[in-house]
C-alpha positions in Angstrom: 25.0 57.6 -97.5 27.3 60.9 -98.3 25.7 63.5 -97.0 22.1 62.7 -97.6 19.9 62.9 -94.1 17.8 59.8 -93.2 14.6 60.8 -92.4 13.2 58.4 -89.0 9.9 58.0 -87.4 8.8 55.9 -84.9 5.4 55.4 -83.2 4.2 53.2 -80.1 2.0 50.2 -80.1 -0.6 49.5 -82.3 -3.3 47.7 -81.1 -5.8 47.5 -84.1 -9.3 45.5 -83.6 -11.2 47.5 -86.3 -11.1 47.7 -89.6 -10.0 51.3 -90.7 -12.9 52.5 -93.6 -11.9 53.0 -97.4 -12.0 56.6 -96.8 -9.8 56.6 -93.4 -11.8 59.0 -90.8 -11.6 62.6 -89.3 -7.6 63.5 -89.3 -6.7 60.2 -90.6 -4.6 62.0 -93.7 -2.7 64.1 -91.3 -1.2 61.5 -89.3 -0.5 59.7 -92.9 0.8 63.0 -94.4 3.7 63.3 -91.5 4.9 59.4 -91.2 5.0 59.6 -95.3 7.6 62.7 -94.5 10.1 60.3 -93.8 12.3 57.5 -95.0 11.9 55.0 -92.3 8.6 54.3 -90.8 8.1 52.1 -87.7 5.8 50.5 -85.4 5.0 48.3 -82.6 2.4 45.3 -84.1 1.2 44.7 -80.7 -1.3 42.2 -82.1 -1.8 38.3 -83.7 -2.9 38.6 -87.3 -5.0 35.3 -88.4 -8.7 34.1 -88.6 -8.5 31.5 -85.5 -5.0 29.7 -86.7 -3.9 29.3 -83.7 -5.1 27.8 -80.1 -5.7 30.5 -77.5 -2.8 30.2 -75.0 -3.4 29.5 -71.0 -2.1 33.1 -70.9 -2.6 36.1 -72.3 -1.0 39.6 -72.6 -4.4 40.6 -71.2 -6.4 40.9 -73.7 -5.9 37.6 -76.1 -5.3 39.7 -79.5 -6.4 39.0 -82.9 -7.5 40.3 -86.0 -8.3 39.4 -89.1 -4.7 39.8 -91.5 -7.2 41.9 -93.9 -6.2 44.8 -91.2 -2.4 44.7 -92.1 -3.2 46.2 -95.6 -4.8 49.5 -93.7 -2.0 49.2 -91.3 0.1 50.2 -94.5 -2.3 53.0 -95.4 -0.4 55.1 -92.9 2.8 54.6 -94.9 4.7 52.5 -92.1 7.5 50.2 -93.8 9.1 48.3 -90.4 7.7 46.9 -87.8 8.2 45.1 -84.4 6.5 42.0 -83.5 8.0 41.0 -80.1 6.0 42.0 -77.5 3.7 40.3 -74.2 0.9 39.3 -76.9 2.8 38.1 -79.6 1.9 34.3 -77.9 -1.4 35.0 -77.2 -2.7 32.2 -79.4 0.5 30.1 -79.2 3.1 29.2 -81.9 0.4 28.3 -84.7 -0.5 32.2 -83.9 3.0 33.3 -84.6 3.8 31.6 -87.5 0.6 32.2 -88.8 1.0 35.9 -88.3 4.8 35.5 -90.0 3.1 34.0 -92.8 0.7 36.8 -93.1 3.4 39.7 -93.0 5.8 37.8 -95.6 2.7 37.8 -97.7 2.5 41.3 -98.1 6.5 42.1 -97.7 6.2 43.7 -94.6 10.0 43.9 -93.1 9.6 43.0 -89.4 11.8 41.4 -86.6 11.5 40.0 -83.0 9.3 36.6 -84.0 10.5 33.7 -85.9 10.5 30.0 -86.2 13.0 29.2 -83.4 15.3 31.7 -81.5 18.1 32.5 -84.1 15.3 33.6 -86.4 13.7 36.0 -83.9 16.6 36.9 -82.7 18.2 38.1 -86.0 18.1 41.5 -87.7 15.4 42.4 -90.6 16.9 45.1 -93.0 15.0 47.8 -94.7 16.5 49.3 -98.1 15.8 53.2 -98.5 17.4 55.0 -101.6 19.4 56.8 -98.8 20.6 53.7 -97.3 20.4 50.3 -95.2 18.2 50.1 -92.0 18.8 47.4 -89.4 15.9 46.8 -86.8 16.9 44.3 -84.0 13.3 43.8 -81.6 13.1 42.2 -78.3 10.2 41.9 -75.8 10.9 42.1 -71.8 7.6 41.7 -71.3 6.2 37.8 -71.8 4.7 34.6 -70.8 6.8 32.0 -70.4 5.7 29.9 -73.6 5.9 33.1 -76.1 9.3 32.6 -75.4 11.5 31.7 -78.8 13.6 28.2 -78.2 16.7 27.7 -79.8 17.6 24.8 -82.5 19.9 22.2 -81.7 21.8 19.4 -83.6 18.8 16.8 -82.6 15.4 18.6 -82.4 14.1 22.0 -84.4 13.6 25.3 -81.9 10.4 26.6 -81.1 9.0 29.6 -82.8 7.9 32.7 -80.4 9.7 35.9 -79.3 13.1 37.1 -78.7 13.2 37.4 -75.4 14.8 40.0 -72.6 14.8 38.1 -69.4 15.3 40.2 -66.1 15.9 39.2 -62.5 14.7 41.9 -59.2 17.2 42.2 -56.2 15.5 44.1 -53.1 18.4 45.3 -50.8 16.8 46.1 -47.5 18.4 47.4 -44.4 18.9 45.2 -41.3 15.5 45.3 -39.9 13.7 44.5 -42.6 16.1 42.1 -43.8 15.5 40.5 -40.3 11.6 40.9 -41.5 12.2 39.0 -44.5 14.1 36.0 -42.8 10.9 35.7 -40.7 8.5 35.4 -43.2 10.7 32.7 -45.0 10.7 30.7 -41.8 6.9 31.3 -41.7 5.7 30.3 -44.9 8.7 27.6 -45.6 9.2 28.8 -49.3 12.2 28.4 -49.8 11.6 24.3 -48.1 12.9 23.1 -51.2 15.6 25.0 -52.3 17.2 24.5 -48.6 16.5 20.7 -49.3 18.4 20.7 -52.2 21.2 22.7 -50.4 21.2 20.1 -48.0 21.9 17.5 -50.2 24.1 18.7 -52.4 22.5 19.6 -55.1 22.2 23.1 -54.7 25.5 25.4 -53.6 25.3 27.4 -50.2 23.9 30.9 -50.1 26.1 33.4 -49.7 26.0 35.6 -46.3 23.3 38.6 -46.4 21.4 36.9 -49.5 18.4 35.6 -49.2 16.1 34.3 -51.8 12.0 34.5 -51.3 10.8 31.6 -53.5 10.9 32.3 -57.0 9.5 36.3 -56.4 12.9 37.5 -55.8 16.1 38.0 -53.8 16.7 39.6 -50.6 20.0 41.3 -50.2 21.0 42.7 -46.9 22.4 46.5 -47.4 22.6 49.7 -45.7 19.3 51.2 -47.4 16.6 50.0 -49.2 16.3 50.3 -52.6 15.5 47.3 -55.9 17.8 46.8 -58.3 16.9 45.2 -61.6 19.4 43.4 -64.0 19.2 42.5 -67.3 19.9 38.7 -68.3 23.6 38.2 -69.4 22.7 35.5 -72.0 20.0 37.5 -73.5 22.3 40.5 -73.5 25.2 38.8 -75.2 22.9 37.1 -78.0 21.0 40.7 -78.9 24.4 42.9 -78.9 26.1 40.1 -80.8 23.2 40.8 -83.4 24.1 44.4 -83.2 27.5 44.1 -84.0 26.6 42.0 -86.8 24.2 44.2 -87.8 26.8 47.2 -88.1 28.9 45.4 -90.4 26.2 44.6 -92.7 23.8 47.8 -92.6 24.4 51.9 -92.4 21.9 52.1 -89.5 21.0 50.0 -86.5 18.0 50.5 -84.6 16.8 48.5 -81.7 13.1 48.0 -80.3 11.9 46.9 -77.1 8.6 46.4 -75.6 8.9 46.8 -72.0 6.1 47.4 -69.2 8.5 47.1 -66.2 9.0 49.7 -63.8 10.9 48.8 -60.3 8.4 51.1 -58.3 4.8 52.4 -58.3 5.1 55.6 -60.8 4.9 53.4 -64.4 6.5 56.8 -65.8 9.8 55.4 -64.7 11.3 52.6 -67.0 12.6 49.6 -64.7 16.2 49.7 -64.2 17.1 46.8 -65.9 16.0 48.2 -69.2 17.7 51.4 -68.9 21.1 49.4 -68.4 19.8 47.4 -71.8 19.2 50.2 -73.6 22.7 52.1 -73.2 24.6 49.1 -73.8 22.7 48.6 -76.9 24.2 52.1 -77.9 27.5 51.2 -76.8 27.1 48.1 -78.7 26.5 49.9 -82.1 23.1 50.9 -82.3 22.0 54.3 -83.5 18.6 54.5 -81.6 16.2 52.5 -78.9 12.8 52.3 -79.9 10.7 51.5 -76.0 7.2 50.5 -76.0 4.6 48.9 -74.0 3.3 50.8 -70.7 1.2 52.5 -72.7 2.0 55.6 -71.6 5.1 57.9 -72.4 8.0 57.7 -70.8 11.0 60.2 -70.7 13.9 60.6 -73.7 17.7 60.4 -73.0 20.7 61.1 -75.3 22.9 58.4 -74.4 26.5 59.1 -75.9 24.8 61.0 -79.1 22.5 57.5 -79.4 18.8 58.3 -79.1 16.9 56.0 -76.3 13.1 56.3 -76.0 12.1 55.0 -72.9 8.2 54.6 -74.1 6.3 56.2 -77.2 2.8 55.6 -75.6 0.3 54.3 -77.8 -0.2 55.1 -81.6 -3.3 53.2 -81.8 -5.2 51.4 -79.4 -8.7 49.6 -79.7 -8.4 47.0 -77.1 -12.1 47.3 -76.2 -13.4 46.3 -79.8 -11.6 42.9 -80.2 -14.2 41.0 -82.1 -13.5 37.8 -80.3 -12.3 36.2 -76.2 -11.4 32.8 -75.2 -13.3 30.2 -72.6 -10.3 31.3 -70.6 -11.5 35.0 -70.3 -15.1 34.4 -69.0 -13.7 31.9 -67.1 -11.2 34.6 -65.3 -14.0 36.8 -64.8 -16.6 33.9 -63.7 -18.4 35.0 -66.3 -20.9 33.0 -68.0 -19.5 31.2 -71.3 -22.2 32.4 -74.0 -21.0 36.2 -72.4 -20.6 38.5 -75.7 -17.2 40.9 -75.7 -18.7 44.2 -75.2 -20.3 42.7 -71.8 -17.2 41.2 -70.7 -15.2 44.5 -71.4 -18.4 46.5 -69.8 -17.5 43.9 -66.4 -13.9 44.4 -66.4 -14.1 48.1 -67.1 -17.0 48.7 -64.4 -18.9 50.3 -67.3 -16.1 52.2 -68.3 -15.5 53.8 -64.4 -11.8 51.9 -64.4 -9.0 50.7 -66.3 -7.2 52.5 -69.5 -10.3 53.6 -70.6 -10.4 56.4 -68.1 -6.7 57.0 -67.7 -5.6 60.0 -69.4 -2.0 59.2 -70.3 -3.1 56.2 -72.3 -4.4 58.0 -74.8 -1.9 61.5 -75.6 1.6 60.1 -76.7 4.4 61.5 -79.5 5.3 60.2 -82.7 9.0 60.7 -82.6 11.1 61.6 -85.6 15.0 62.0 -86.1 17.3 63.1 -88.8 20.8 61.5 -89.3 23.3 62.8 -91.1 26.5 60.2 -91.9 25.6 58.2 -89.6 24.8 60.4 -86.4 21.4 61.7 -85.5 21.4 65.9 -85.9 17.6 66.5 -84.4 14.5 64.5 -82.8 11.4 66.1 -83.8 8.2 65.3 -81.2 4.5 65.2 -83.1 2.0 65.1 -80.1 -1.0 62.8 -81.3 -4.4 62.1 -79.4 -6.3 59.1 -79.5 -9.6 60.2 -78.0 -9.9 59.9 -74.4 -13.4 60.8 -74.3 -14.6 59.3 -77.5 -17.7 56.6 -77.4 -16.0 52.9 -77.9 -17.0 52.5 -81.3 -13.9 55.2 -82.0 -12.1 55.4 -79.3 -8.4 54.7 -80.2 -7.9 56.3 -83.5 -4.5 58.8 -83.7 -5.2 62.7 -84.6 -2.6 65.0 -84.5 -3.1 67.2 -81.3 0.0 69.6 -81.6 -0.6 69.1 -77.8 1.8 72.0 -75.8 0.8 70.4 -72.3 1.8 66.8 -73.8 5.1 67.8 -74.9 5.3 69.8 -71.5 4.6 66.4 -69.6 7.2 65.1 -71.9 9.7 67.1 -70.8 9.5 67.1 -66.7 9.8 62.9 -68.0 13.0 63.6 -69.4 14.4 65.8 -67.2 15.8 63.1 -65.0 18.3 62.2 -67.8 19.1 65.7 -68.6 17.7 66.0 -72.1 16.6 69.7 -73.0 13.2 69.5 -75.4 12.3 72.7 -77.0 8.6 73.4 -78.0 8.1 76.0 -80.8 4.3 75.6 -82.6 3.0 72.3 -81.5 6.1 70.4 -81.8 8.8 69.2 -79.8 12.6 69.7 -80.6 16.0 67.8 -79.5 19.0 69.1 -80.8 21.7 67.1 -80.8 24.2 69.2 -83.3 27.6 70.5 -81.3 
């Protein structure tokens, strides 16, 4: 790379339901203008591209998300070049949806990771070549159902297309008396009837002393204080900084995404602690940068041993009220009646607009974030504050400006401030500098 600077930027998730007109809209060629600044261009597909290939699944991310593939090629109006597919609706309309949305990327050469046809494909590294050098994107999704998960491929059966997971597991250390609470409400409600069964018989091993299981919910552990304490699973940890390392010897950047909505507390500002311990050991594993996504919201910035780790990039484009088309499982959720059009159901789950992200401020200002690297270490993060239209009618509502936004980059900063990172503001835009 000599002494060329790669030129990054990164934006959140991008949850298209409209079709984007010919002639884009009202600051649709200033958002364009900055991501075509740069070399590398990424985003968060948080959405099933196909015209009803696949069978809605029993679960959704929330919303079951599709849209027609047509909407990929104004995707790449805005100049993006790699993108991340894992993420809590990538299974919304089960494996048929994923491979059909695979198909549909490869079509147009769109370089993307985190989805595959078994586990070791959505596990592995996509590469982006730039005339200043060789990208590496690894994507994961802590946030999933239980059947979007990818399954692995063994020497008798094929694997099972879906995401690259990020499993987690919650440990709630509680102080005497409410440990003593807890024990109670076991005896109570007998959840844990079978597991003790299976202790009884042998099948399971004996708890240890002070830990105390509540079903499949969680684990009690008696402590001095209370506090929860979130860990990262080891297998899924070994596999994804594996693919780092490999990564490393076979590109001159690394990058790592992650969609994540977990928080261990009430304020969703504050990343769970799980993926804060995943994210710094993806930079001691190798990788340049952590791209978070998936609250929906920002969340803060840390430097982590001059690697780069955003926690959460908000949205970059979100139009979750205009999907063209819902499931019998949706009305049925709602007890809705069947022949119930989607801008009724949305109407009745948004109290006619009263509730819900529609009405929540910080769904809709975020940051596209953009860094420089210079032989291989990042030199400055620059901070574009974009809108999305909080107040706009539905018919719009989601579409980035450019807000050049002082109070969001202020809001940005008291969210970093926990991990010490300094952001200066000078005309609109925000400012890391990571030079010594």
């Amino acid at each position: 790379m000599g002494k060329n600077v790669l030129k990054t930027i990164a934006t959140g998730d991008m949850f298209i339901t409209r079709r984007i007109a010919k002639d884009g809209y009202e600051g649709f060629e200033e958002v364009r203008d900055c991501i075509m600044e740069h070399d590398v261009k990424f985003s968060n597909l948080e959405m099933t591209f196909h015209d009803q290939e696949g069978y809605p699944a029993a679960e959704s991310g929330g919303t079951w998300a599709m849209m027609e593939p047509g909407a990929l090629d104004d995707i790449q109006r805005f100049g993006f070049n790699l993108y991340n597919t894992a993420n809590n609706h990538s299974g919304d309309y089960g494996q048929e949806g994923v491979m059909a949305t695979i198909r549909h990327l490869n079509e147009r050469d769109m370089v993307f990771s985190g989805t595959g046809k078994n586990l070791g494909d959505a596990s592995k590294a996509c590469y982006l070549e730039t005339r200043k050098g060789r990208v590496a994107l690894i994507s994961v999704s802590s946030t999933f159902s239980a059947a979007s998960r990818a399954g692995g491929q063994s020497h008798q059966m094929i694997g099972r297309p879906g995401l690259n997971p990020l499993r987690s597991s919650t440990r709630y250390h509680v102080d005497p008396a409410h440990y003593e609470m807890a024990q109670e409400l076991v005896k109570v409600t007998k959840v844990n009837a079978e597991m003790e069964f299976e202790i009884r018989n042998g099948y399971f091993n004996p708890l240890e002393p002070g830990v105390l299981p509540f079903g499949n919910a969680g684990m009690f552990i008696l402590d001095e204080k209370n506090w929860i304490e979130s860990i990262p699973n080891q297998e899924d940890m070994k596999r994804i900084t594996d693919e780092i390392a490999e990564a490393r010897k076979q590109a001159d950047v690394v990058f790592v995404s992650f969609h994540g909505h977990e928080t261990d507390g009430e304020d969703t500002t504050v990343p769970a602690m799980f993926l804060e311990t995943f994210s710094r050991a993806c930079i001691d594993a190798g990788a340049h940068a952590v791209i978070g996504h998936g609250p929906h919201e920002l969340r803060g910035i840390e430097i982590y041993k001059g690697g780069l780790i955003l926690y959460s990039l908000g949205n970059f484009l979100f139009e979750t009220e205009t999907v063209s088309l819902q499931p019998y499982d949706a009305y049925i959720n709602r007890k809705m009646p069947l022949d119930t059009k989607v801008g009724s159901y949305m109407d009745n789950r948004s109290k006619n607009g009263t509730v819900g992200y529609g009405v929540l401020e910080n769904i809709w200002r975020a940051v596209m974030a953009a860094w420089d690297m210079e032989d291989g270490k990042i030199t400055q993060v620059q901070l574009y504050p974009i809108t999305l239209g909080l107040h706009d009618k539905r018919p719009h509502k989601g579409l980035p400006r450019m807000s050049g936004s002082e109070e969001t980059l202020r809001y940005l900063q008291q969210l970093s401030e926990p991990y010490g990172t300094k952001i200066r503001i000078e005309n609109g835009v925000g400012y890391i500098d990571l030079q010594e």
